[in-house]
matplotlib code that plots the C-alpha trace (Angstrom):
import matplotlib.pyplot as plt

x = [85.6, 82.2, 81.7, 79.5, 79.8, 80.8, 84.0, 85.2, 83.9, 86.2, 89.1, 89.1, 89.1, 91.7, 94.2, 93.7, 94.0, 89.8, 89.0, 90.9, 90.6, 89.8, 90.3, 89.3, 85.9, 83.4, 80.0, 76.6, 74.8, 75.3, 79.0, 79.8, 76.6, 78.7, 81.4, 80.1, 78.9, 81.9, 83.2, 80.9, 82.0, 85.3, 84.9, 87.1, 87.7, 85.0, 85.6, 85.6, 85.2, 86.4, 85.3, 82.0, 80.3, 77.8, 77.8, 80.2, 80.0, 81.8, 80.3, 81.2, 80.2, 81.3, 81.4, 79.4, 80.5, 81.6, 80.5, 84.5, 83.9, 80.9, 81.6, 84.3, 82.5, 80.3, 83.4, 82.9, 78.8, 78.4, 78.8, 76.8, 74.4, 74.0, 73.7, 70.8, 69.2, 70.7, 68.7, 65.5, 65.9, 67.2, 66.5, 67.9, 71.2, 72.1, 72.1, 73.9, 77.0, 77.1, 80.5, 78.8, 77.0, 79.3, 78.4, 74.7, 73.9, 75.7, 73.7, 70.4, 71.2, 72.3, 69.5, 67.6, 68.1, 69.8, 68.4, 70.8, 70.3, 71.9, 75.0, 77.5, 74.4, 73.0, 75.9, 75.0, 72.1, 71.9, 69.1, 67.8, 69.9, 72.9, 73.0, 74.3, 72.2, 72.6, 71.3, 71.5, 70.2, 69.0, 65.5, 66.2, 63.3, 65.5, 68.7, 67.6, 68.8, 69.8, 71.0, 68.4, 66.8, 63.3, 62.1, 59.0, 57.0, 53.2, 51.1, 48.7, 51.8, 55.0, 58.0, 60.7, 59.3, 56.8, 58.9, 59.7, 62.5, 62.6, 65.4, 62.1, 63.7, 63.7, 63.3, 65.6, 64.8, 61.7, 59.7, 56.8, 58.3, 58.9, 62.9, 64.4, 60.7, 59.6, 60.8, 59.2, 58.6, 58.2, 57.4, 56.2, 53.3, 53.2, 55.9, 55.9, 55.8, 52.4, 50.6, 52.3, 50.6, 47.4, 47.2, 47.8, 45.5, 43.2, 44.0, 43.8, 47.0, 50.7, 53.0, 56.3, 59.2, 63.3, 65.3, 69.0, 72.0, 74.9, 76.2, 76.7, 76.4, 74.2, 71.6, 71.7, 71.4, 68.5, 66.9, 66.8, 66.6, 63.2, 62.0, 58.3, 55.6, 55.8, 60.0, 61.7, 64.1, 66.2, 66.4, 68.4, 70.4, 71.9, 72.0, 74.2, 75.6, 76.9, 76.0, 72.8, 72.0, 72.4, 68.9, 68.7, 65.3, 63.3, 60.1, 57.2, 59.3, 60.8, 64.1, 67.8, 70.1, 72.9, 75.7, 74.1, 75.7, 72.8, 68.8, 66.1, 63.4, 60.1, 56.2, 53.6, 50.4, 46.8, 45.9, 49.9, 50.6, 52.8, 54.1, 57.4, 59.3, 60.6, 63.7, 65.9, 65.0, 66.9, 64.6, 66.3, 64.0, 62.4, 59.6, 58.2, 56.0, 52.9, 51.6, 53.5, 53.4, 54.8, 56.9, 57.2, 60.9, 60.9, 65.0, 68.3, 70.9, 74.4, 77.7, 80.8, 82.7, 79.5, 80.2, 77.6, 77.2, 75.1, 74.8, 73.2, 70.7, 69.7, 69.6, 70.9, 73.8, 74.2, 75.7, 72.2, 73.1, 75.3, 72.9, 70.8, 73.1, 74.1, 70.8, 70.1, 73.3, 72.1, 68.6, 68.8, 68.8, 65.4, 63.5, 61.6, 60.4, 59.2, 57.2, 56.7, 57.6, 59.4, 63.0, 65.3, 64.0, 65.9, 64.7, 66.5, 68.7, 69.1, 65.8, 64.8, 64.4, 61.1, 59.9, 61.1, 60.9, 62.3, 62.0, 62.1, 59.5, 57.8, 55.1, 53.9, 50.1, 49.1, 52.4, 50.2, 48.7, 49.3, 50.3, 51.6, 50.8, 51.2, 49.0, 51.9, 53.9, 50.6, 50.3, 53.9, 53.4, 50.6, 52.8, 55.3, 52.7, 51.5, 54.6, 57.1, 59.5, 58.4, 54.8, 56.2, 56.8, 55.2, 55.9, 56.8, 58.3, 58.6, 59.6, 59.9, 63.0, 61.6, 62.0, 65.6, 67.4, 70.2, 68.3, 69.1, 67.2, 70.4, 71.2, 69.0, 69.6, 68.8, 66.0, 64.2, 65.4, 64.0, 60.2, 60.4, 60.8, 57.8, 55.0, 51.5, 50.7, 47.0, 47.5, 50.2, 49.6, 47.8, 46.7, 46.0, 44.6, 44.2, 45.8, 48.9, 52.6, 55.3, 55.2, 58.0, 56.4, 54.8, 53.4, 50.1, 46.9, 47.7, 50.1, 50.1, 47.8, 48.5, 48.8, 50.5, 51.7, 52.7, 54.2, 54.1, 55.5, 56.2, 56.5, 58.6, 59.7, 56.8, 59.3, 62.6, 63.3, 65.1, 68.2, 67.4, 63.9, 62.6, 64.0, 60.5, 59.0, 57.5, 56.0, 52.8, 53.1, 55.1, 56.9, 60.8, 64.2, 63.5, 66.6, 66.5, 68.2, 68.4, 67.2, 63.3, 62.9, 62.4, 63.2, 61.9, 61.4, 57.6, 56.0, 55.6, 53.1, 50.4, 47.5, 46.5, 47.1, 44.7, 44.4, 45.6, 47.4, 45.7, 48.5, 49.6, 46.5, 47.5, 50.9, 49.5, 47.2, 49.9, 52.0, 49.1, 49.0, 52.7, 52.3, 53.0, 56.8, 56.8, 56.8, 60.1, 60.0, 57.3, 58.3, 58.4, 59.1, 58.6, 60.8, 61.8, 65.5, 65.6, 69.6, 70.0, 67.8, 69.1, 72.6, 72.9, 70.9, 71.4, 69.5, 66.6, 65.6, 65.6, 63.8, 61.4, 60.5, 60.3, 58.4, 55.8, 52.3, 51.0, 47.8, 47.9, 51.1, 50.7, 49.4, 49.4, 48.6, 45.8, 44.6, 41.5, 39.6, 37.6, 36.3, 38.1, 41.2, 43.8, 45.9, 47.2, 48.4, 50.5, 53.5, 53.6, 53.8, 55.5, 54.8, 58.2, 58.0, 58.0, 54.4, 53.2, 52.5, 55.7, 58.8, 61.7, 65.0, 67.9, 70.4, 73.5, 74.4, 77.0, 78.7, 78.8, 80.5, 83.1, 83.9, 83.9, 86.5, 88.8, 88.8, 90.1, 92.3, 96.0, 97.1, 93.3, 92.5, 90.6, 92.9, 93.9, 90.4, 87.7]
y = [-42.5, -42.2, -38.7, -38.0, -34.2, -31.3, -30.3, -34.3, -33.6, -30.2, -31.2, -34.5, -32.2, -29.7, -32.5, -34.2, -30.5, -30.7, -27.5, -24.3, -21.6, -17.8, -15.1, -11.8, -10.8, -11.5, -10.6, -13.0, -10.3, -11.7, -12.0, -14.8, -16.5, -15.6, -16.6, -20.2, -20.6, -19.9, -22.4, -24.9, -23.7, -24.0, -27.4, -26.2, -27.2, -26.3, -23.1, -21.9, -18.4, -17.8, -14.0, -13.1, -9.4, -9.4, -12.8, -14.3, -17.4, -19.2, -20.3, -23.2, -24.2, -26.1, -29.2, -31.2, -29.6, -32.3, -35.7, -37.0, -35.4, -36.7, -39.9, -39.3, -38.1, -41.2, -43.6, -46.0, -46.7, -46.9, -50.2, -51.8, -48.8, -50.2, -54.0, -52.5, -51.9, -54.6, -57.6, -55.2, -56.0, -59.6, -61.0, -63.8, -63.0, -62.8, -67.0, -67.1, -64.2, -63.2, -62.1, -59.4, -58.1, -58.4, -54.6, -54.9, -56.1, -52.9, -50.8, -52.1, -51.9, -47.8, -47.3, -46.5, -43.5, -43.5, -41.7, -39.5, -36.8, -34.0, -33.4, -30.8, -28.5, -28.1, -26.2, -22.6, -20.4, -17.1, -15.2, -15.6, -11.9, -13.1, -16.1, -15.6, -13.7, -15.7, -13.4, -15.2, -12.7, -9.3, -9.5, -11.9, -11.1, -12.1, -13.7, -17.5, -21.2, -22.8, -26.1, -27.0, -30.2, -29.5, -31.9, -32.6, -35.4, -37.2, -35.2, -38.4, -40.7, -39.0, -40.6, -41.5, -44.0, -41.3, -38.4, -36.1, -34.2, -32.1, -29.5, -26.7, -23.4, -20.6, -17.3, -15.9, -12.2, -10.0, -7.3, -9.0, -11.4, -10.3, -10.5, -13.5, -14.2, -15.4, -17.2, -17.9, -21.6, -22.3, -25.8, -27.0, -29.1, -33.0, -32.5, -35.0, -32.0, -31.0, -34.0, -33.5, -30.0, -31.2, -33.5, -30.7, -28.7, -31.0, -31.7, -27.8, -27.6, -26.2, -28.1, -28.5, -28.0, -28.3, -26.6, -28.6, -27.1, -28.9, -32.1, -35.6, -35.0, -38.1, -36.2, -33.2, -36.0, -37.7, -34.5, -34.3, -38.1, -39.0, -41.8, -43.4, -42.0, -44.2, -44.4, -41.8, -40.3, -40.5, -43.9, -43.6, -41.0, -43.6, -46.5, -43.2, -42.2, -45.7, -45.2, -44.8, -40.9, -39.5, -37.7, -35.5, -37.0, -34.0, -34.2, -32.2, -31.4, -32.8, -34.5, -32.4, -33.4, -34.1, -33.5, -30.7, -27.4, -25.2, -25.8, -23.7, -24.7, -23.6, -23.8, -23.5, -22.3, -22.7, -19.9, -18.1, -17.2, -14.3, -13.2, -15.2, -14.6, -13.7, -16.4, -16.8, -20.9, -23.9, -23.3, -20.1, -17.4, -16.2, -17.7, -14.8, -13.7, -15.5, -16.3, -19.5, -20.6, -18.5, -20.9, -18.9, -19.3, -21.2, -21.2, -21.0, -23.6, -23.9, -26.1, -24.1, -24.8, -24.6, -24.0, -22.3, -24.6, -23.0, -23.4, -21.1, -22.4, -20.8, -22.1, -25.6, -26.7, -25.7, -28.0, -29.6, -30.8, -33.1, -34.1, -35.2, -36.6, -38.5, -40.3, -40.8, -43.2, -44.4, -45.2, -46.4, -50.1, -49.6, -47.9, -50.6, -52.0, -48.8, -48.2, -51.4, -51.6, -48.2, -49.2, -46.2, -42.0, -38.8, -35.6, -33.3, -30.7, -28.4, -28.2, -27.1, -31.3, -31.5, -29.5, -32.8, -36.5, -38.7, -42.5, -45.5, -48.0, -50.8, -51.5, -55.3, -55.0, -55.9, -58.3, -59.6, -56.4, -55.4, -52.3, -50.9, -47.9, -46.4, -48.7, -49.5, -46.4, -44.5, -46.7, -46.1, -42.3, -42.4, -44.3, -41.9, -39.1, -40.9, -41.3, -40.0, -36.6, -38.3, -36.9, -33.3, -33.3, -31.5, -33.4, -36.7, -38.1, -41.6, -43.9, -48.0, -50.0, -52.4, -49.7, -49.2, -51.4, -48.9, -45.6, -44.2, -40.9, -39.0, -38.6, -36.1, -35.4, -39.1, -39.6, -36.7, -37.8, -41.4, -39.4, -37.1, -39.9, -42.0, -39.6, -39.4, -36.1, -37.2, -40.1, -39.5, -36.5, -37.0, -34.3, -34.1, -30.6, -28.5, -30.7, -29.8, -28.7, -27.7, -24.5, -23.0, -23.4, -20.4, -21.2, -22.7, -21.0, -20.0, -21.0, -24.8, -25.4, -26.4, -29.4, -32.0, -33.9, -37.7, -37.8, -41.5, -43.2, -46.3, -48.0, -47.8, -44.6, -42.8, -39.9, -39.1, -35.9, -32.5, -31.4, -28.1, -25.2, -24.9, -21.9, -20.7, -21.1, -17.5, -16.8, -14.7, -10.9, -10.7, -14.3, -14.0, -15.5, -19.2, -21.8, -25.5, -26.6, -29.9, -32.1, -32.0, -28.9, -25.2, -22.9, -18.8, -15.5, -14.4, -11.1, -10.2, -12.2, -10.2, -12.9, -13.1, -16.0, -19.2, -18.0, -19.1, -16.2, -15.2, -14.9, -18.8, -20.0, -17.7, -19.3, -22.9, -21.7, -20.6, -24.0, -25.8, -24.4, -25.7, -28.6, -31.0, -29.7, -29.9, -33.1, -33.6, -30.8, -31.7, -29.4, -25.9, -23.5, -19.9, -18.3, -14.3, -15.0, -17.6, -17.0, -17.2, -20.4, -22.1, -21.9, -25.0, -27.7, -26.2, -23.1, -24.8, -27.4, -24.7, -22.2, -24.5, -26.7, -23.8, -21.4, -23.3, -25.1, -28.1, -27.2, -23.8, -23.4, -25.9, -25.7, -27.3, -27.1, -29.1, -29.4, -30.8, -32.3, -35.4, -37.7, -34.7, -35.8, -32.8, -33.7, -32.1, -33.6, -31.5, -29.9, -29.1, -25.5, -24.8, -21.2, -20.9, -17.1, -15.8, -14.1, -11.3, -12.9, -15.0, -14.6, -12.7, -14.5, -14.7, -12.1, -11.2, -8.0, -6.2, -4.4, -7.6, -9.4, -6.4, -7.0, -11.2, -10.5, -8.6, -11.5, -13.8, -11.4, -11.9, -11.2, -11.5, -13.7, -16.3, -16.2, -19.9, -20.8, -19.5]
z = [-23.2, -21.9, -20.9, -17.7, -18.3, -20.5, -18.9, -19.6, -23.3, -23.4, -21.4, -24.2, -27.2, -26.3, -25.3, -28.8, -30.4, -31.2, -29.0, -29.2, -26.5, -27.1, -24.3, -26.2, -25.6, -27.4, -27.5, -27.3, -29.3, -33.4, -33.3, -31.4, -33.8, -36.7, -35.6, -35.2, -38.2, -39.9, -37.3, -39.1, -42.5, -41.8, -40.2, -37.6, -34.0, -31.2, -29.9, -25.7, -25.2, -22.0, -21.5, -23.0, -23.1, -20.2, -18.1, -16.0, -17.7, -21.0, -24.0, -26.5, -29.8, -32.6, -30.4, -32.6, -36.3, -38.2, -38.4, -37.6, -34.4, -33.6, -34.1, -31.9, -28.9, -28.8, -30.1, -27.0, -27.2, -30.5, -31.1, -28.2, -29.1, -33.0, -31.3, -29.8, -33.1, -34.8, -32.5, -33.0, -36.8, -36.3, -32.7, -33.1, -34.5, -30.5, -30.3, -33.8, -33.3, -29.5, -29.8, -32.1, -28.9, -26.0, -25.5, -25.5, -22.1, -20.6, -22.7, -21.4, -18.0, -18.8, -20.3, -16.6, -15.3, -11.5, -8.7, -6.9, -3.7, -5.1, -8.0, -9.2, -10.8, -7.7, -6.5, -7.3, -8.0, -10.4, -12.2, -16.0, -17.0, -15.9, -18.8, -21.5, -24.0, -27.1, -30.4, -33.2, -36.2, -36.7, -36.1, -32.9, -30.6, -27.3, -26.1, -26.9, -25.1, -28.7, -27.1, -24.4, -23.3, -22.0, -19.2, -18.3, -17.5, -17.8, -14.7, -15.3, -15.1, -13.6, -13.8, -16.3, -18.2, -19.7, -19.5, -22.2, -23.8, -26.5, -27.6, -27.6, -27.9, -25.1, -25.1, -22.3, -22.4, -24.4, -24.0, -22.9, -19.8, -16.5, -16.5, -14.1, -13.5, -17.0, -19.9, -23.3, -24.3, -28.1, -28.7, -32.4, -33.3, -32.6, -29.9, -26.8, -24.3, -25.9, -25.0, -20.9, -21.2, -22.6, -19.5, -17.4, -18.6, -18.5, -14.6, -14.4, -13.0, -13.5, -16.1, -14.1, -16.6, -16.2, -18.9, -19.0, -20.6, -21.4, -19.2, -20.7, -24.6, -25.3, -23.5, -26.1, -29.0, -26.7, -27.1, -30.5, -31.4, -32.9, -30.7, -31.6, -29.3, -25.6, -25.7, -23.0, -24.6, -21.6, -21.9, -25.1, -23.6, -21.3, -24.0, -26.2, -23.1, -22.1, -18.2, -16.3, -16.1, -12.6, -11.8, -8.8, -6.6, -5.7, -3.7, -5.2, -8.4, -11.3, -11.2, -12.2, -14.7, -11.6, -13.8, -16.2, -16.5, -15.7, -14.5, -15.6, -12.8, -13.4, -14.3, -16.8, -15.5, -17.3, -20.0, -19.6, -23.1, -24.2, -27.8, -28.2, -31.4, -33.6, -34.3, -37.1, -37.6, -39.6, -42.3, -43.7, -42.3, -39.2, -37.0, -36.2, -33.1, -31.8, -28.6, -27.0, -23.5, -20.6, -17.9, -14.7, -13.2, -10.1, -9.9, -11.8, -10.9, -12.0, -11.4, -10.1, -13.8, -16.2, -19.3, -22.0, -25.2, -28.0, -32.2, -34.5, -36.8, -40.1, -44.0, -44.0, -43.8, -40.5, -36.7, -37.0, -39.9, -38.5, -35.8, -38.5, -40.6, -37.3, -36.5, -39.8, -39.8, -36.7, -37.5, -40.9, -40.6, -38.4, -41.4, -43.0, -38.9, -38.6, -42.0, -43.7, -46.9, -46.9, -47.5, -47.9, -45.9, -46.7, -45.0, -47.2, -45.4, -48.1, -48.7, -44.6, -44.0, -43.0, -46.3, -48.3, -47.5, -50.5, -50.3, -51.8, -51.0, -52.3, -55.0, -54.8, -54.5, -57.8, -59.5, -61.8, -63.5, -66.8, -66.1, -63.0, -60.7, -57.2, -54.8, -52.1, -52.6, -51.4, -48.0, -47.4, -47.9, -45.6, -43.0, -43.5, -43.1, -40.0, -37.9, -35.9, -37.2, -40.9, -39.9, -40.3, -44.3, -46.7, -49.7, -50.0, -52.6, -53.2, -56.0, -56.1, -55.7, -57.9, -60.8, -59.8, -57.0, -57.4, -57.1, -53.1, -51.8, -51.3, -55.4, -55.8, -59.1, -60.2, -57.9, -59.5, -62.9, -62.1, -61.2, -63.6, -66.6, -64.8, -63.2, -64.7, -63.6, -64.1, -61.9, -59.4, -57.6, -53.9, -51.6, -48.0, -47.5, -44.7, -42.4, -39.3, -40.7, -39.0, -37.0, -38.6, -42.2, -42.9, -47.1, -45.3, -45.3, -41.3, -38.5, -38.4, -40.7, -44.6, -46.9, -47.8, -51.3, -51.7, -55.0, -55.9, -59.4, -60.6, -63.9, -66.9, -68.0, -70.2, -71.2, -72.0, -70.7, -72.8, -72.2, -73.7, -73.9, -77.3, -78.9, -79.7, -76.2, -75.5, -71.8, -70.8, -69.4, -66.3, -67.0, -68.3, -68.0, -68.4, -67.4, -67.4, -64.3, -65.4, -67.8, -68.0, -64.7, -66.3, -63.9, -64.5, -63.1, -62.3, -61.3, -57.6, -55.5, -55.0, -53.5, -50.3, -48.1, -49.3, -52.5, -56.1, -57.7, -61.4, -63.6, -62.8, -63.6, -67.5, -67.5, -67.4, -69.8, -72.3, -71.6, -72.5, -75.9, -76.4, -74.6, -77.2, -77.8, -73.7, -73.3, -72.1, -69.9, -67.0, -64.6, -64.0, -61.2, -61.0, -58.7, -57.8, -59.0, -61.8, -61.7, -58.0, -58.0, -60.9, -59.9, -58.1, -56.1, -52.8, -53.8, -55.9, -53.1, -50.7, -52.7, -54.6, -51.5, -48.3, -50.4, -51.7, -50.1, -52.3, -52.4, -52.8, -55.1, -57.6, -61.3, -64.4, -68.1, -68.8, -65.0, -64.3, -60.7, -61.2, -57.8, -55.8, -57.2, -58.9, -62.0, -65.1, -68.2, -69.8, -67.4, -63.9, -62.3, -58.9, -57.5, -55.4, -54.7, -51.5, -50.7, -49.9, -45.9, -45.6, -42.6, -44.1, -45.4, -42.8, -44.1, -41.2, -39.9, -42.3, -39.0, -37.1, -40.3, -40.8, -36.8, -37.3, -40.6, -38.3, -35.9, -38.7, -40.1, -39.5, -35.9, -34.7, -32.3, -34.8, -37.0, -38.6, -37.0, -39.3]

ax = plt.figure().add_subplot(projection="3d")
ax.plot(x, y, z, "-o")
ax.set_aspect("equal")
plt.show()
């Protein structure tokens, strides 16, 4: 079924026993955040909560928590959808299997947006304070719009074939704006809707900007979906959706969602800033407050059923796991016409995604040389650098698939294995310094601002690496409790951070200095990382890709014994030194309410009314 709205979506799930419906109140403030992400935990069904503390209106989640049910939802475009990117690989498969294809044409055509006078959003109008007031975590600066899809559109060239939208996050209520008159707008570096407000305020003028919740759910995954730079991502919510998306033609404004639950109308005027912040984010910890544009509210719309769908985010894995997970599945086939000679991208999830990028690329430059090294792999890290989402990583780790045909980036064990036996840490180490990072990223020297490492090997192996720390390995002051995490990575407790942002701490540089005295019984041990919990971090690799790869900056945080700079190029030859602790200047963890969680276990408890649910 293709759905054209969200009560279709619902009404499908409950009648195949995918939704479940839950009349106690509940409240928007942390518990009903909670209770989602056990929802996700769980893997259960998506959840309606038809009577929620302070707004007249529902709230759903969990529509999207498992990948089964995803598929589901977009069962009937899929195919013709996957056609699409099939004849962008291969166009001329079309003449030699056009049975393969018989969806494709219909696709196209859906793929246009359709002009409409009015729709079922247009019904109703309410105020900002009356929505539901969506707290996530503790330190939740206001209620927040999780799920929306910000519109906007080119003021040099309006209309949808440059339009933007972006699932930018919203800031409903705070201190600082005007309530039902104003509304925060957080928007991260190297977004669409910044170059739309660049033009504008250029133009000197206001940035018109929509705010849809809910409707057709190929339009929350258009939102997300990282399209390269000139593709509307509308026009791949109609491809997803599998019908042309009804667009409400207004005169002097921006066009409606027709069949969206609710409409956030309003404006973004030269010079309005206001602190927005802080947010508990998807990387673990919070954003916290800085100033982000202001968007004056022009009007609140809403359908006569809407319905309020919202996720939590937080430490992967959370629901956008699965939307990732989802267009990676989607989008795979297209990697190597996007970054030539890249053949394989992971993003890693545990690790925040865009923290980490592994990939496997290729390394043909030079076939005849006697001995080989990173020439190709660089380019392709620089592509990857240089190009859509991929542009957000911090480090980029990439190997060859002429090394290994069977090595894939989603083994991470073996793929660090595999770059752990082959790196020349003199050799293989490439910096981009003070350059953009993502906004949420706070290990840079300031707020957007930090570096960037492509980690590039190839070659035969040059070491095998130890199962086990020499029994005689002693550690400088401060330094304690080493653990190998796995074979060749040392994993150990260090002393508090005390430097100050864009600064190397001391006692790293006396550690790399004590390792290189020993480095010749460390050969088989080229990595270290110095974490605040060496237990905590070593227990599994969900905890040491998060913890080595969101608290650390490339530049700033890395060391080694026997570290030297020569033609501005950084390399050691004896191990390598990760600073993983969280600094003195970095967001706080995400940690949940204990209250909240006592009220949430109650709920699940036998004779509650989630019980059998979480």
């Amino acid at each position: 079924m293709r759905y054209q709205n969200m009560q279709q979506l619902l009404a499908d799930l409950e009648r195949t026993g995918q939704l479940v419906r839950v009349s106690h109140e509940v409240d928007p403030y942390l518990e009903v955040a909670e209770i989602q992400r056990r929802a996700y935990r769980a893997k259960a069904p998506a959840i309606l909560f038809t009577s929620v503390k302070g707004t007249p209106f529902p709230m759903v989640c969990n529509v999207f928590g498992t990948m089964e049910r995803t598929r589901w939802i977009f069962r009937d475009s899929l195919r013709a959808l996957e056609g699409l990117f099939k004849l962008k690989i291969q166009p001329f498969d079309l003449l030699k299997h056009p049975w393969r294809y018989t969806g494709t044409p219909r696709a196209l055509l859906a793929t246009m947006p359709k002009r409409v006078k009015t729709g079922p959003v247009m019904a109703n109008t309410t105020q900002v304070t009356r929505l539901p007031q969506l707290y996530s975590w503790p330190m939740d600066g206001g209620g927040y719009v999780t799920l929306p899809q910000v519109y906007t559109e080119s003021p040099d060239k309006p209309g949808f074939m440059q339009s933007n939208i972006g699932m930018y996050r919203v800031q409903l209520t705070s201190p600082n704006h005007v309530p039902d008159q104003e509304v925060g707008l957080h928007y991260q570096i190297h977004r669409g809707i910044g170059y739309h407000h660049a033009e504008a305020l250029r133009r000197g003028e206001p940035l018109k900007v929509n705010v849809f919740i809910g409707g057709p759910p190929a339009m929350t995954l258009a939102a997300i979906m990282p399209l390269p730079e000139g593709i509307a991502e509308i026009l791949f919510g109609g491809a997803l959706a599998g019908f042309r998306i009804p667009m409400i033609n207004r005169p002097g404004g921006l066009p409606i969602l027709a069949e969206a639950d609710f409409c956030i109308c309003g404006t973004v005027h030269p010079g309005d800033q206001k602190p927005e912040g802080p947010f508990g984010d998807h990387l673990g910890y919070y954003s916290l407050a800085h100033d982000f544009p202001v968007m004056r509210v022009d009007a609140v719309y809403h359908r006569d059923d809407a319905i309020w769908p919202f996720t939590t985010v937080g430490r992967p894995p959370q629901e956008d796991t699965v939307f990732g997970t989802f267009i990676h599945e989607l989008t795979a086939e297209l990697v190597p016409t996007v970054f030539n000679g890249v053949h394989e991208v992971h993003a890693v999830d545990q690790a925040g995604v865009h923290p980490l990028l592994l990939a496997v690329g290729s390394e043909r430059y030079v076939p005849y040389a006697t001995e080989r090294q990173p020439q190709e792999l660089i380019t392709c890290g620089l592509s990857l650098l240089g190009n859509t989402q991929t542009s957000l990583s911090k480090y980029v780790i990439i190997a060859a698939r002429e090394d290994d045909t069977s090595l894939h980036t989603h083994d991470f064990k073996r793929f660090l294995t595999h770059m752990l036996e082959r790196t020349d840490f003199a050799r293989d180490l490439h910096f981009i310094t003070r350059t953009t990072i993502d906004t949420l990223d706070y290990t840079g020297i300031s707020l957007n601002q930090g570096s960037k490492l492509i980690w590039a090997a190839c070659g035969p192996k040059r070491r095998d690496l130890q199962a086990s720390i020499p029994g005689e390995l002693s550690l400088p002051d401060g330094f304690s409790a080493p653990r190998l995490f796995a074979p060749g990575i040392v994993v150990l407790r260090g002393p508090k951070h005390t430097a100050a942002r864009d600064e190397h701490d001391p006692a790293m540089f006396d550690l790399a200095a004590h390792l290189n005295d020993k480095a010749a019984r460390l050969q088989g041990l080229p990595l270290f990382v110095v974490v605040d919990d060496a237990d905590f971090t070593a227990r599994d690799w969900d905890n040491f890709l998060w913890v080595t790869f969101t608290r650390s900056d490339p530049a700033t945080d890395m060391y080694g014994s026997g570290s030297f700079t020569h033609c501005k190029h950084w390399g050691c030859t004896g191990p390598l030194i990760i600073d993983a602790r969280l600094k003195s200047f970095h967001a706080p963890a995400l940690e949940e309410d204990p209250s909240v969680s006592a009220r949430v276990d109650a709920l699940a408890a036998p004779g509650g009314p989630l019980h059998g649910i979480l």
